[in-house]
C-alpha positions, 0 to 999 in steps of 0.5 A: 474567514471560512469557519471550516467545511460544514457537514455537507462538505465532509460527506464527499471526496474532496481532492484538496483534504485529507479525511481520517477513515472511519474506524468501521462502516457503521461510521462511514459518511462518505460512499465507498469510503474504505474503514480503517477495520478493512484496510487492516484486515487487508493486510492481515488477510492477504500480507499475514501482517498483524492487525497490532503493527498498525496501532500506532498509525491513523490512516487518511483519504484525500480525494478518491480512493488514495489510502495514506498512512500516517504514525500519529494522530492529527485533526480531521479534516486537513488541508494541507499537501501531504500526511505520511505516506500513501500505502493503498489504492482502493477505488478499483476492484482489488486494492493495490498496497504502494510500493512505499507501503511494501517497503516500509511494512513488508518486513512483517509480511508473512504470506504472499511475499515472493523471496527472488534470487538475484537475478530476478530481483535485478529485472524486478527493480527494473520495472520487467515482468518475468516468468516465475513459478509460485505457489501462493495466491495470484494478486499483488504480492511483495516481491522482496530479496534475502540479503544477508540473512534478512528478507528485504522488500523491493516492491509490489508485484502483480502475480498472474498466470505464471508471470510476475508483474513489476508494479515499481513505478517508472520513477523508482525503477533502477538498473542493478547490473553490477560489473562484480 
């Protein structure tokens, strides 16, 4: 019987474990490993989110780059098939919140999220890229609806010259023709 992963083992990736990100680079182990202090400044920097919204939460790697969050504490590491949910992509040049992500926690964004009419909220929901002035900063937004009174977000888009980007994956996208 395995006495579980020696110290070799926990300072690399590994597809089939979970590892709780360190709390600030000084504790990393792992190269390019994101720290806990980042993604939350990530989200404060860019989405206006305060750093306190995430105290409740632990945030988790498995295999390279997919970010998890989860609203508890647990061991490090595990081995099971899921934790929470993901919420970032960080193994690329500029990391990409999930669509889950900006649908649980976009309410408490209060900088690049893009309120669209209902029209455009249709096509984004449809997975269609569109032309769409802004203002704000290019990059990854949260695209979000107001629906009777209250800012709801869609999803994740991508803001570049002029055009937004539906980030929704393929499965989630849906078709919001109505016949009203």
């Amino acid at each position: 019987m395995s006495e579980g992963p020696d110290a070799t083992d926990l300072a690399a990736n590994d597809g089939q474990r979970f590892d709780r990100l360190p709390a600030t680079e000084s504790e990393r182990t792992v190269a390019g490993r994101a720290t806990r202090e980042a993604v939350v400044a990530l989200f404060a920097d860019r989405f206006g989110i305060p750093p306190a919204t995430f105290d409740e939460y632990t945030f988790w790697e498995k295999g390279a780059g997919k970010i998890w969050i989860y609203g508890g504490e647990a061991p490090t590491p595990l081995e099971i098939e899921a934790i929470g949910m993901t919420c970032l992509r960080t193994r690329q040049e500029h990391w990409k919140p999930t669509t889950d992500f900006a649908q649980r926690f976009g309410r408490h964004a209060t900088e690049c999220v893009i309120d669209l009419d209902r029209e455009a909220a249709r096509r984004f929901a449809s997975g269609e890229d569109q032309e769409l002035a802004w203002d704000g900063d290019w990059g990854y937004l949260i695209a979000a609806q107001t629906v009777a009174d209250r800012l709801e977000p869609l999803g994740i888009g991508l803001y570049v010259h002029g055009e937004l980007r539906s980030m929704v994956p393929k499965g989630r996208q849906r078709d919001l023709t109505s016949s009203r």
